[in-house]
N, C-alpha and C positions, 0 to 999 in steps of 0.2 A: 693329871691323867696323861700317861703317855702315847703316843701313836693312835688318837682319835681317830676312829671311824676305821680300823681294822683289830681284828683278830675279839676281844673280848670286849670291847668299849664298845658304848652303845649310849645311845639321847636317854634311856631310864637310868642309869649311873647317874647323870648328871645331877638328877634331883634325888637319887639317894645318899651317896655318897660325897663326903667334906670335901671338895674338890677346891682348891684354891688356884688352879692353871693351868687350862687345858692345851696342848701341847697337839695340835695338827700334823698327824703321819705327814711325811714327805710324800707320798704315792698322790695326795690332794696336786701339792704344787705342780708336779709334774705332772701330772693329767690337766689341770687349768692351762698349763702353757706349751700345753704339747701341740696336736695336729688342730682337736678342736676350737681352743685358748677361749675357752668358757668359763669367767670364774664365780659362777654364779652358786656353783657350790658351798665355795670357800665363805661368800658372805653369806650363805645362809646361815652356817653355821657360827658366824661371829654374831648376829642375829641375837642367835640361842644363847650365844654366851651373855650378850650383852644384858639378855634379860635375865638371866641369870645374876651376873653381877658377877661373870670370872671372866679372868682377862687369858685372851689367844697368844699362843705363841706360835708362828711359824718357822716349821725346819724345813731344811735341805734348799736355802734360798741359793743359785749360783748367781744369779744374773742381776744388772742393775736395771730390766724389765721389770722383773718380779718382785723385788724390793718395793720399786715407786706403784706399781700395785696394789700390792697388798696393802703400804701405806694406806694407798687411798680410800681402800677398803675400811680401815680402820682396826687392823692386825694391829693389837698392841707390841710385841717384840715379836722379832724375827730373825735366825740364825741360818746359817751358813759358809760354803765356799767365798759367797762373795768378798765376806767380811775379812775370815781369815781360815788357813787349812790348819789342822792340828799340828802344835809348834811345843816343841821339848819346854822344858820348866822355866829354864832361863831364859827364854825369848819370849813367854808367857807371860812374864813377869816385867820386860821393857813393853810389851805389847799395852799392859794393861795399866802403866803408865802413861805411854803416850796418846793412849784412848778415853784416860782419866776425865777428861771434861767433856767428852763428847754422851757423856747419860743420856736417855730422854726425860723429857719431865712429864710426871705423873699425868695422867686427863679424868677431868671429872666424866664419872661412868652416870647417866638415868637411864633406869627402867622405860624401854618403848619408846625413845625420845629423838633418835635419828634416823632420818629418812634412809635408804638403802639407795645407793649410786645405781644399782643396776634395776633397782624395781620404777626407780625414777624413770628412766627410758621406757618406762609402759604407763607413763602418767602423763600423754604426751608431748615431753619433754622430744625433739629429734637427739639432742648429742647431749653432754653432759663435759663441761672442759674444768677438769681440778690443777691448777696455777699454783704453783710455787711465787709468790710474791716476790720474794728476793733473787731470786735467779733468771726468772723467766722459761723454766724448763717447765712443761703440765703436760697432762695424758689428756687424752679426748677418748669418751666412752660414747658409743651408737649401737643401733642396732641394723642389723642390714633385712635382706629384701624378705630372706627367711624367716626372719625373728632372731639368730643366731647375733651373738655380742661382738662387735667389733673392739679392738682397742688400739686408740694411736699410743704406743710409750713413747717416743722417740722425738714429743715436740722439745722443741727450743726456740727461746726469741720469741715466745705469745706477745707481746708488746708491740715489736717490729713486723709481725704477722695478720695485726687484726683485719688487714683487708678480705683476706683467704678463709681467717677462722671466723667470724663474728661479722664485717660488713659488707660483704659481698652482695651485690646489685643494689645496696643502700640507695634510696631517693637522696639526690642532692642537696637539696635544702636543710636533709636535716642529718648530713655527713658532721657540720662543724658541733652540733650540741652532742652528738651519738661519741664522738671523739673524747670530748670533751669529759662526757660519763665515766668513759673509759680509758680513762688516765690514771695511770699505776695509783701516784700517791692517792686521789680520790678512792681506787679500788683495796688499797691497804687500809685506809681504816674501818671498812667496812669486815677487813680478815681479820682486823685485833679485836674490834668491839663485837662482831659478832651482829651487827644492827642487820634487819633484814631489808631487802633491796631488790627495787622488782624496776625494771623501766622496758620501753617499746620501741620501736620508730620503726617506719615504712620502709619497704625493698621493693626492688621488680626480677621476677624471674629472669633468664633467657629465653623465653618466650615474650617479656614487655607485659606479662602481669604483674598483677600489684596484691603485695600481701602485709604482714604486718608481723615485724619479729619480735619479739620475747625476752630478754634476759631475767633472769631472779635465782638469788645467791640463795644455795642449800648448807643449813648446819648440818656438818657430820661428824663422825666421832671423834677426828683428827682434826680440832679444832684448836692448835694452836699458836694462832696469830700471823702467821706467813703463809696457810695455804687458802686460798679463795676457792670455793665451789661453784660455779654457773650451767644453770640449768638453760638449755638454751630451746625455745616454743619454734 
């Protein structure tokens, strides 16, 4: 089905009609990242598909904001600008060799089985940080004062950062174990095997109070081995 959610497509289609791929109007992405950059849309409706059993495709992708997005959303393919602009026959044709191995690999879809990154942040979870394991590049999802979605795309160097993201006003004593947690290799095979993962330790505000943080790793539907989820209390 082409250009979901305008003109004739509608949520009763879905369950009438042999739909093998539902294909998201561009007017989606651009309203998620326009003034409001609310994408709580978009994952509804992968949601729907999920439970469905049809895989999303996203168009009119230009940016590499909106790419690692929607990834993290769990948009099975995604086209556009960013990728490449329409190119005559012959450069199609080296294009789509030299793209040759860059495929994705298939993911196992279940019925009602992944949590939703943004409904998480009302489960209260404060942020939500999805880690590229091998790079060190992840978005940080929050919610601000309004209820309105915040989204950092632009981190780099989570590893080298965890002071700012993750241990800020940590209690001393327990800075070496907390570190320790969260050490790449230790946190990679918890992205391949998928094992769930919950630990705590103590902070103090800037005020000199004392609270108690949270980390615990969410399966989602982009569960293929290099990205890590952390739900953060």
């Amino acid at each position: 089905m082409d250009d979901f959610g305008t003109g004739y497509s509608s949520l009763g289609m879905l369950t009438t009609l042999p739909i093998d791929v539902l294909k998201l109007d561009m007017t989606f992405v651009r309203s998620a990242f326009g003034e409001t950059r609310d994408v709580r849309m978009i994952e509804l409706i992968i949601d729907i598909a999920d439970y469905l059993h049809v895989p999303v495709v996203a168009e009119g992708v230009e940016t590499r904001e909106q790419m690692m997005v929607l990834k993290a959303l769990g948009c099975d393919l995604i086209q556009g600008y960013y990728f490449s602009k329409p190119v005559p026959p012959e450069d199609f044709d080296r294009f789509l060799i030299e793209r040759g191995d860059s495929r994705p690999l298939p993911r196992e879809r279940n019925v009602k089985s992944f949590p939703s990154i943004t409904k998480s942040l009302t489960n209260d979870f404060t942020k939500i940080e999805y880690v590229d394991m091998l790079t060190g590049d992840y978005l940080e999802f929050s919610s601000g004062p309004e209820g309105e979605l915040r989204i950092l795309p632009d981190g780099t160097g989570f590893f080298d950062r965890l002071d700012t993201i993750l241990l800020d006003g940590i209690v001393p004593q327990e800075e070496a174990a907390a570190r320790n947690m969260l050490n790449r290799d230790h946190l990679f095979r918890y992205a391949q095997d998928g094992t769930p993962f919950t630990f705590s330790f103590a902070y103090r505000t800037p005020k000199g109070e004392s609270g108690l943080r949270m980390l615990q790793t969410l399966r989602t539907r982009n569960a293929d081995g290099h990205h890590l989820v952390l739900g953060v209390r």
